[in-house]
C-alpha positions as CSV (number, residue, x, y, z in Angstrom):
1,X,-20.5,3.4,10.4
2,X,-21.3,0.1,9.8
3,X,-20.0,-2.7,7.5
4,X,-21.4,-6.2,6.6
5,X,-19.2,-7.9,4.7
6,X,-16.0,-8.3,6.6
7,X,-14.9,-11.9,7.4
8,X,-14.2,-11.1,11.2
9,X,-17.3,-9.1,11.5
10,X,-20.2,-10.5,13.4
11,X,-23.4,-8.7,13.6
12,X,-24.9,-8.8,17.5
13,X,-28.3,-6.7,17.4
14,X,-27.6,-3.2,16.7
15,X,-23.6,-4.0,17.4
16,X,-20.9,-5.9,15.6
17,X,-18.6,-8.3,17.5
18,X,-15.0,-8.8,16.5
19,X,-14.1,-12.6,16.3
20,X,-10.4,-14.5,14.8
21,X,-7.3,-12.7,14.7
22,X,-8.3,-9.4,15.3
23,X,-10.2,-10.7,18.6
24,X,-7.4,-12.6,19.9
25,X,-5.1,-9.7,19.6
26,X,-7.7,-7.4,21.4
27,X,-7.7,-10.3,23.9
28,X,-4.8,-11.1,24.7
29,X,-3.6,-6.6,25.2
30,X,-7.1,-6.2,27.2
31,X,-5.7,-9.6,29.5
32,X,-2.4,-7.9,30.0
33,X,-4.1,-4.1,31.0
34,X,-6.3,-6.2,33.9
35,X,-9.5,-6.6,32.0
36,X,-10.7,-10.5,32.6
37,X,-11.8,-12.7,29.7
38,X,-13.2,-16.0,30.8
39,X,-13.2,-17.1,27.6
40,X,-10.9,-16.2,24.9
41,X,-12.8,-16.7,22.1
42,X,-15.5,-13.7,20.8
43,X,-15.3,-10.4,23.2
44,X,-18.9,-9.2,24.5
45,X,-19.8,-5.8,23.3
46,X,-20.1,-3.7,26.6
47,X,-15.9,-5.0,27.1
48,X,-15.3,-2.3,24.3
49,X,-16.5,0.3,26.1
50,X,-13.8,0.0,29.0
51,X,-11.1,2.2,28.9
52,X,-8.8,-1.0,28.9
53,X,-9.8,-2.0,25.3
54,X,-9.6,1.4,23.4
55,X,-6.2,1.6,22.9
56,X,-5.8,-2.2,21.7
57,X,-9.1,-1.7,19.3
58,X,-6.6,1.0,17.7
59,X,-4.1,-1.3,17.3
60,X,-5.9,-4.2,16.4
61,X,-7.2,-1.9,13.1
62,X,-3.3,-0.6,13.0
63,X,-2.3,-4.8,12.6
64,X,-5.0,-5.4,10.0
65,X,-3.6,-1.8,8.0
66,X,0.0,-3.8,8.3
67,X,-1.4,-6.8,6.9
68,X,-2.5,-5.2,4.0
69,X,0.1,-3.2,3.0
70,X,3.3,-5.9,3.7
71,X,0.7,-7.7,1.7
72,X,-0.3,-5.5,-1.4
73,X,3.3,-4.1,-1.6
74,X,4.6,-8.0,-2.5
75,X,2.1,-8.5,-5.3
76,X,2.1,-4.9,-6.5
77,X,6.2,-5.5,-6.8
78,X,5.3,-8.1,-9.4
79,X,2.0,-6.5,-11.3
80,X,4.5,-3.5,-11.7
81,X,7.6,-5.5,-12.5
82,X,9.8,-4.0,-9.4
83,X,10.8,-7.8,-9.3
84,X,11.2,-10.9,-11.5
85,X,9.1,-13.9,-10.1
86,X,10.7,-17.5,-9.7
87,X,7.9,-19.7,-10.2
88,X,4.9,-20.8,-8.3
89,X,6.3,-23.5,-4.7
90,X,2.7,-23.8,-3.1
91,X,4.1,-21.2,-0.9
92,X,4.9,-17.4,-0.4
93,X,4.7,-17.4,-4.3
94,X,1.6,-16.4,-6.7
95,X,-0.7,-18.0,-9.4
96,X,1.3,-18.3,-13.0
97,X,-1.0,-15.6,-14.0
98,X,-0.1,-13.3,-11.2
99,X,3.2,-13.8,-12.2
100,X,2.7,-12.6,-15.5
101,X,1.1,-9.6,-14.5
102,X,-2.9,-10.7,-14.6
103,X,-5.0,-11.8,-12.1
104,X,-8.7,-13.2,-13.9
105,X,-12.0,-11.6,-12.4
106,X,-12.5,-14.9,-11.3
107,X,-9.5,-15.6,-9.2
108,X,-9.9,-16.1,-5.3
109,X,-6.7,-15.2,-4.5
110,X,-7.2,-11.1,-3.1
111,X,-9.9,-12.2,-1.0
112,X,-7.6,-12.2,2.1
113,X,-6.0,-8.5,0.9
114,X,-9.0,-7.1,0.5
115,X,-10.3,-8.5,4.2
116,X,-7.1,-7.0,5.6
117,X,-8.2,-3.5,4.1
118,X,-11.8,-3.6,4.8
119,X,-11.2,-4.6,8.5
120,X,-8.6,-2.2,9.3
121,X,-10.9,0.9,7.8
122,X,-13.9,-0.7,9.3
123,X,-12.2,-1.7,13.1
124,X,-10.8,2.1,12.9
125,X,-14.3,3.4,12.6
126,X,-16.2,1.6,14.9
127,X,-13.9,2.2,17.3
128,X,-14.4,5.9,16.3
129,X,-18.3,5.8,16.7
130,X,-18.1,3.8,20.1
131,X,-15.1,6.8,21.6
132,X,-17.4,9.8,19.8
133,X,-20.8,8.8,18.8
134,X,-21.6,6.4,22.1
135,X,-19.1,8.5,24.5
136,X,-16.8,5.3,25.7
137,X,-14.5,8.2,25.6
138,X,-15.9,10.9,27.7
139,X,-17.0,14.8,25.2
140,X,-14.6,16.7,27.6
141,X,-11.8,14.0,26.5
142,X,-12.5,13.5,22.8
143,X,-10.2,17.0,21.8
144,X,-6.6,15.7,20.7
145,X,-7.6,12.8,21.8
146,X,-4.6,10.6,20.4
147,X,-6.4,7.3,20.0
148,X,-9.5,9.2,18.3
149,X,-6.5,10.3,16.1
150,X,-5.2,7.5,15.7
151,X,-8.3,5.6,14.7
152,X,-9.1,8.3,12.2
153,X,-5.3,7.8,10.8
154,X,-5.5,4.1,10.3
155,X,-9.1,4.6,8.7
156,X,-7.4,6.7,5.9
157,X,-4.2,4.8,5.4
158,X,-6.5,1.9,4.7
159,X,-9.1,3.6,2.6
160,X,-5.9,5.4,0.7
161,X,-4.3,2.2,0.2
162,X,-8.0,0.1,-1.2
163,X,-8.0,3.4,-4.0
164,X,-4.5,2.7,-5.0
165,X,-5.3,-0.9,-5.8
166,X,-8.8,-1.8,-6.4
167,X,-10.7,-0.2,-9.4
168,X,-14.3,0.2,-7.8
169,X,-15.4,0.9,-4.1
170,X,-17.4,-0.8,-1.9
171,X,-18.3,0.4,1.6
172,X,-20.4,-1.2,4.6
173,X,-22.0,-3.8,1.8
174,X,-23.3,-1.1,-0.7
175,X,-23.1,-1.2,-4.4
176,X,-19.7,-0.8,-6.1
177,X,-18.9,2.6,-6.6
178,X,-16.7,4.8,-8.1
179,X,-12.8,4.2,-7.4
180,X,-12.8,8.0,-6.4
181,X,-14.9,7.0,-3.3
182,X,-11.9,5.5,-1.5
183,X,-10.0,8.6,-1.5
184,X,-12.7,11.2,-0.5
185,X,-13.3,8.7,2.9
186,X,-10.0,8.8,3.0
187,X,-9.4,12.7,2.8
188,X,-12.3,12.8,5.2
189,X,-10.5,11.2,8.1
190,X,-7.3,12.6,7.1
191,X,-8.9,16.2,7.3
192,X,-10.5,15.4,11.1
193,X,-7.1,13.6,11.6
194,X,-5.4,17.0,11.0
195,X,-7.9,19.1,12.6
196,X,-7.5,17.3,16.4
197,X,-3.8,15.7,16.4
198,X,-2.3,15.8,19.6
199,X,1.3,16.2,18.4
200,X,3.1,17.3,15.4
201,X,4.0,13.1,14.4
202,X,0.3,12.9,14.2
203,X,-0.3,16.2,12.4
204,X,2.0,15.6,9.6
205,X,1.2,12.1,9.0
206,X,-2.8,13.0,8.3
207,X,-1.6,16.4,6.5
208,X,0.9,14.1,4.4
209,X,-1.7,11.4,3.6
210,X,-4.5,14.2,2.6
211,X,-1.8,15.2,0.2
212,X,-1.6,11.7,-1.3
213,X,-5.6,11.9,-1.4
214,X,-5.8,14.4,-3.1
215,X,-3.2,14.3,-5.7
216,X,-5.5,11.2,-7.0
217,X,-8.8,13.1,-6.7
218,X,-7.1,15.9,-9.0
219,X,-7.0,18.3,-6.0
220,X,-3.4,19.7,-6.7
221,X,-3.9,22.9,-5.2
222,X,-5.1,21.1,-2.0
223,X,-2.4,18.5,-2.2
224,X,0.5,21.1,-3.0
225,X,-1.0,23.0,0.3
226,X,-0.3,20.0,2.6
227,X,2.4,18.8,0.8
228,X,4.4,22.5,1.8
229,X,3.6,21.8,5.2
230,X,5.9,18.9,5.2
231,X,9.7,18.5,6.0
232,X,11.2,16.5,3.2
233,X,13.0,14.5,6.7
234,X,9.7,13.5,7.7
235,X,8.3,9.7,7.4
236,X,5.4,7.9,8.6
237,X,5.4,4.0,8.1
238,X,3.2,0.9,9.4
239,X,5.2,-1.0,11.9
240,X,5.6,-4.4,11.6
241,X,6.5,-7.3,14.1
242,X,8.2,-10.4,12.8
243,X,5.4,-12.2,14.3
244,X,4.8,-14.9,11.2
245,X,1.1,-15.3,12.1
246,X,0.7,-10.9,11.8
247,X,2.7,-8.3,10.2
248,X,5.7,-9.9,9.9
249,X,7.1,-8.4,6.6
250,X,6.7,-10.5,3.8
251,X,9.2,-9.1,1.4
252,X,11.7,-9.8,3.6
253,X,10.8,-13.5,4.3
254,X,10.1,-14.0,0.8
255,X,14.0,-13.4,-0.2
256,X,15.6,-14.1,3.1
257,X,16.5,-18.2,2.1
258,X,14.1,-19.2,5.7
259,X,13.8,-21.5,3.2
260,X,12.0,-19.1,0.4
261,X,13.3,-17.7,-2.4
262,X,9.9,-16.5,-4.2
263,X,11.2,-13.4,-5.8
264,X,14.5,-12.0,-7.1
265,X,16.0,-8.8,-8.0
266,X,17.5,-10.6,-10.9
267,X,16.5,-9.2,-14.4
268,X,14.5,-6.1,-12.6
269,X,15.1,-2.8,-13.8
270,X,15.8,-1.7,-10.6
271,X,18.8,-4.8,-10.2
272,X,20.6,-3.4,-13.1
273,X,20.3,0.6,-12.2
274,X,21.6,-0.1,-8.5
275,X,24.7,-2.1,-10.1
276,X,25.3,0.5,-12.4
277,X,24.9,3.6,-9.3
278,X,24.9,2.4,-6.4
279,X,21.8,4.4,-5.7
280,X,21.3,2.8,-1.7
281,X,17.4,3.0,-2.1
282,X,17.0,0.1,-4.3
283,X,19.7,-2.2,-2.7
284,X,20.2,-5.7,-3.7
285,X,22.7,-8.2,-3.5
286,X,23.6,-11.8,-5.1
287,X,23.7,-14.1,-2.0
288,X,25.9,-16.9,-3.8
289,X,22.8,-19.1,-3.4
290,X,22.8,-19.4,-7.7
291,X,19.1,-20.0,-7.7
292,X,16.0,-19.0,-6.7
293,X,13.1,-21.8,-5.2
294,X,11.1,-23.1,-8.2
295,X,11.3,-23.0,-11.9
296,X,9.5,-19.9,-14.1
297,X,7.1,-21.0,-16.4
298,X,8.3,-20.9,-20.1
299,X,11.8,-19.9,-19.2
300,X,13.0,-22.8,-15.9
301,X,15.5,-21.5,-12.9
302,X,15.8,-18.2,-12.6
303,X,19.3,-16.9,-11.2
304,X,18.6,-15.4,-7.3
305,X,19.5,-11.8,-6.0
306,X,18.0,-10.5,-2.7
307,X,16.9,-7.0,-2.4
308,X,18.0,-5.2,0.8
309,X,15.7,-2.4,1.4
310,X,13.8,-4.8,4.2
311,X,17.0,-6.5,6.3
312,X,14.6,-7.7,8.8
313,X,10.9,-9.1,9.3
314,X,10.2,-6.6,11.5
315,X,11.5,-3.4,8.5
316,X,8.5,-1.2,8.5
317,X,6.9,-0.5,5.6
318,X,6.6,3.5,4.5
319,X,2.9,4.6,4.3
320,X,3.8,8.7,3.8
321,X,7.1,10.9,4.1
322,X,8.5,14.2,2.9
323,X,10.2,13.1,-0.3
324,X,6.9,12.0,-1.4
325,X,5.8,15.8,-0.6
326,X,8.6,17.1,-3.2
327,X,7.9,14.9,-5.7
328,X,4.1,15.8,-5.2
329,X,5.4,19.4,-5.8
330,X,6.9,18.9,-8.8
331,X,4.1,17.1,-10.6
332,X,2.0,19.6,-9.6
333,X,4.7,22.0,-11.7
334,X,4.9,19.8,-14.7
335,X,1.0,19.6,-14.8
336,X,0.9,23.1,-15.3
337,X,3.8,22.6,-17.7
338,X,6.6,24.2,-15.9
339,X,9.2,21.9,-15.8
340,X,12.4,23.6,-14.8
341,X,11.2,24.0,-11.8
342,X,10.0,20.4,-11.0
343,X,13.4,19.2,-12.0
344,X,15.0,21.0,-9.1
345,X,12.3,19.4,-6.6
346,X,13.3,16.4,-8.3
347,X,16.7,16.6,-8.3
348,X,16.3,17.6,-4.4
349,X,14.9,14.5,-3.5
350,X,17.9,12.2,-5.6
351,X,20.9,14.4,-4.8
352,X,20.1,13.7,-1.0
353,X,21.0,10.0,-1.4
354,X,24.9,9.0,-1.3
355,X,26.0,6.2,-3.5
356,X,26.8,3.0,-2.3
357,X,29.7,2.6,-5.1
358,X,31.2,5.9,-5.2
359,X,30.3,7.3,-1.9
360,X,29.1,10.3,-3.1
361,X,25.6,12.2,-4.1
362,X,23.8,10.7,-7.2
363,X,24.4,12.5,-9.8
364,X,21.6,15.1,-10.6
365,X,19.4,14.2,-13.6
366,X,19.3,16.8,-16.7
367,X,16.1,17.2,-18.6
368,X,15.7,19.5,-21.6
369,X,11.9,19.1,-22.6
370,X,8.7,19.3,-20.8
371,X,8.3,15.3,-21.3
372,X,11.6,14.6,-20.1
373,X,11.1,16.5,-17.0
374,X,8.1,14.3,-16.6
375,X,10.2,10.7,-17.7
376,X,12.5,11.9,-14.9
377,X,9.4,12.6,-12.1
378,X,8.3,8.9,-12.9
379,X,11.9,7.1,-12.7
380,X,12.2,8.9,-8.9
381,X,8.8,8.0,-8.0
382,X,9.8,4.2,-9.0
383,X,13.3,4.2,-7.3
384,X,11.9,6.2,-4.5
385,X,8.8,3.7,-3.8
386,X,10.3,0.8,-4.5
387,X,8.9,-2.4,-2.9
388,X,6.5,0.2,-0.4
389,X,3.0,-0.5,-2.5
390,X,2.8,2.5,-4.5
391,X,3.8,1.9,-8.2
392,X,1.1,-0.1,-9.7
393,X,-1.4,3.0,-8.4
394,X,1.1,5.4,-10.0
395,X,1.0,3.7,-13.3
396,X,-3.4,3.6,-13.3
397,X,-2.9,7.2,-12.6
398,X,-0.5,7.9,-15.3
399,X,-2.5,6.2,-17.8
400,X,-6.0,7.4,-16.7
401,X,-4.6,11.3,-17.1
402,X,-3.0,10.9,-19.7
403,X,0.6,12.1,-18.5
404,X,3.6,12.6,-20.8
405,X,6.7,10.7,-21.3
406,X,7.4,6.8,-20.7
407,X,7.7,4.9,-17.6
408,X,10.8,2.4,-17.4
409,X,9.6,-0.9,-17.9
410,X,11.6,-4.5,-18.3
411,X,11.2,-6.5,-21.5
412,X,9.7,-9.6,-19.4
413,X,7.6,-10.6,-22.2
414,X,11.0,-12.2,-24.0
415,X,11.6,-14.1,-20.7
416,X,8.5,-15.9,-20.8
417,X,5.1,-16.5,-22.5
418,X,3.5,-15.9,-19.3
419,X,4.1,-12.1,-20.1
420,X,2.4,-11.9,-23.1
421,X,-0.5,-14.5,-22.9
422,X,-2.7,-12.0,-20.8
423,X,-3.3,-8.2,-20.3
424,X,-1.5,-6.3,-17.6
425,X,-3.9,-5.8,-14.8
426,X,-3.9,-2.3,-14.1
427,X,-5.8,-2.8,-10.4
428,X,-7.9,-5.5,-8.9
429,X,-11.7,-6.2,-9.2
430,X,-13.9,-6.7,-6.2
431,X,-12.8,-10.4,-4.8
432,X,-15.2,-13.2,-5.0
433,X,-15.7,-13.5,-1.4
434,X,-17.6,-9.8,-1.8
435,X,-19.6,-10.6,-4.4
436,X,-20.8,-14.0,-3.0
437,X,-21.7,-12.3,0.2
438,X,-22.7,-8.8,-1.2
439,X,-26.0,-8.8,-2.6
440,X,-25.5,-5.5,-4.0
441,X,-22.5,-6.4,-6.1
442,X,-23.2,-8.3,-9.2
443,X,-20.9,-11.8,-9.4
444,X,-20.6,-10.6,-13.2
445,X,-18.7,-7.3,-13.4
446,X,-17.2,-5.2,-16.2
447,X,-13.6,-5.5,-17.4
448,X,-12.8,-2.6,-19.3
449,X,-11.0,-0.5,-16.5
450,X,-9.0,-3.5,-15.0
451,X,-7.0,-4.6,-17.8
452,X,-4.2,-2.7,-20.2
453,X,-4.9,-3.6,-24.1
454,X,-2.6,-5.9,-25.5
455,X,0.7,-4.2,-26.2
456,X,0.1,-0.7,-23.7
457,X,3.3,0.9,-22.5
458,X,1.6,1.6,-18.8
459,X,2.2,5.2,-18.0
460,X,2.6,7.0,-21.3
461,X,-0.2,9.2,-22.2
């Protein structure tokens, strides 16, 4: 397994050799285990092989997979409206574009995402063909191993993750290929993941990701399967550090007034539902700082509310959990057309939640058509996902199979021009810094899958 076109990828002969962040973090964890590094700059090959480095190669790939999603998950809350933007500051903000929900073919500014995803898949599988292939980890070892586990894990967060957002695939510096691609990698290493976890953590992380995998390769059978296996208690998120040079999370510093205010709650449809129930998994509060850093194009200061669902730069960021599995459930059930059912899977997953105003379980919704049922299934996946990365994949996925019912979606486009003056981008093509450096990408691509038409309600078949 093999890729070229990673930025802290170096090719060495037949082997690669990890340079920048990911190197000094390897570094630095194989210092501190007693392995000594003259110089701490690019790591020679044959130090991968000592048992000192496997476990930080896993976590260097678990870092990158961090980066990406604390990442993705504060642009995606834009692109999918989960926040109001505040204007472009030169920092922890976005293009004007971006803010209005488009991002050109042209634009540079995913380059650094898609690195982030492409390293951690790619550091999770060398370090894979290094413990298996090349036996750094001895044969008699490799069963339940939890590192080859963990490697495989990371590999398929990742892979899952690039699906969600990108529209094509590109792996090891082929030609783009279909956006399916991401997701049967992914199910691969979910399904080897599954098949050699050590401990039940592990085991229902890669059974609950394959789930994921497969609901968005059409597999509901197999996702429903894995999803059953699940306790709705169960969650499985990618840790971050407060460290402002890794996976510190950038929600959190983007509301938390260190000096940024880049987005607000204010004017989301998420803001006005949490005033109006209290429901405590879309928190938010207004800080008495009036408002936010920066002026919005076509509209000037925008009034400043912080969300609370990340109180700290180091709140992880869900990647898989049991509610998820429920609500997998009962799309499953609406996709066959029973909806009755899938309202009581849905209603499972809200009752459990206590209001912040009244103190007591949200009120169960009440659907009495087949396209209700499925209006309901897409409000919980919105409140339940909220700022965690997930909604502008549900929306593509909504739209691409043609699913019943409306989504819940926030008039912007009287805010601002911004809103209006481009299509929605409905996921991201393949940066610039692949097709420069990937021969087998053309630098012109096609743009009929990455933008909405002018006027779409994303999500309604």
């Amino acid at each position: 397994m093999k890729v070229r076109n990673v930025a802290d990828a170096k090719p060495v002969g037949r082997r690669w050799r990890l340079t920048g962040a990911v190197c000094a973090a390897t570094v630095g964890m194989m210092i501190t285990a007693g392995c000594e590094v003259t110089n701490p700059g690019p790591v020679q090959d044959e130090f991968l092989f000592a048992e000192s480095s496997h476990a930080p190669l896993v976590a260097g790939a678990e870092r990158r997979l961090a980066q990406l999603i604390k990442n993705l998950a504060y642009d995606g809350a834009l692109m999918s409206r989960e926040l109001f933007p505040t204007g472009q500051i030169g920092a922890h903000g976005h293009p004007v574009t971006f803010q209005g929900g488009h991002l050109p073919d042209n634009d540079t500014y995913m380059n650094g995402r898609w690195n982030f995803g492409q390293q951690a898949r790619w550091i999770a599988e060398n370090a894979l063909e290094r413990f298996i292939e090349d036996g750094a980890i001895p044969p008699e070892e490799q069963a339940n191993n939890p590192l080859i586990t963990d490697a495989h894990i990371t590999a398929a967060f990742a892979t899952r993750i690039m699906g969600e957002h990108w529209c094509d695939a590109v792996l090891d510096g082929g030609a783009p290929e279909s956006n399916e691609a991401w997701f049967q990698r992914a199910e691969e290493h979910f399904t080897a993941a599954i098949g050699m976890a050590p401990d039940a953590q592990r085991r229902d992380a890669a059974t609950a990701g394959r789930a994921q995998v497969r609901m968005w390769l059409g597999d509901w059978a197999g996702a429903v399967s894995d999803a059953q296996q699940i306790s709705t208690d169960f969650n499985h998120s990618a840790v971050m550090d407060a460290d402002p040079d890794g996976a510190r999370n950038r929600i959190w510093f983007s509301t938390v007034d260190l000096p940024y205010r880049t987005i607000t709650t204010w004017n989301s449809w998420q803001y006005e539902y949490y005033n109006e129930t209290g429901d405590p998994r879309v928190p938010s509060v207004d800080p008495g700082l009036g408002f936010s850093t920066g002026a919005l194009s076509g509209f000037g200061q925008v009034p400043f509310r912080r969300q609370l669902k990340y109180p700290n730069g180091d709140s992880d960021m869900r990647l898989a959990g049991g509610v998820e599995m429920r609500l997998i459930e009962a799309e499953a059930l609406l996709r066959e057309g029973t909806w009755e059912p899938a309202m009581d899977l849905i209603n499972e997953v809200r009752t459990r939640n206590v209001s912040d105003i009244t103190g007591q379980p949200m009120e169960a919704w009440s659907a009495s058509s087949l396209e209700e049922a499925w209006e309901y299934l897409k409000r919980e996946r919105f409140i339940e996902f909220w700022l965690e990365g997930r909604r502008m994949g549900d929306m593509r996925r909504w739209e691409d199979t043609g699913a019943p019912g409306a989504i819940d979606w926030m008039d912007f486009e009287s805010m601002s021009p911004i809103f209006a003056q481009n299509p929605r981008s409905r996921c991201y093509t393949i940066p610039t810094n692949e097709r420069n450096a990937n021969p087998n990408v053309p630098v012109e691509l096609p743009t009929d899958i990455h933008f909405a038409s002018p006027g779409d309600t994303p999500g309604q078949g």
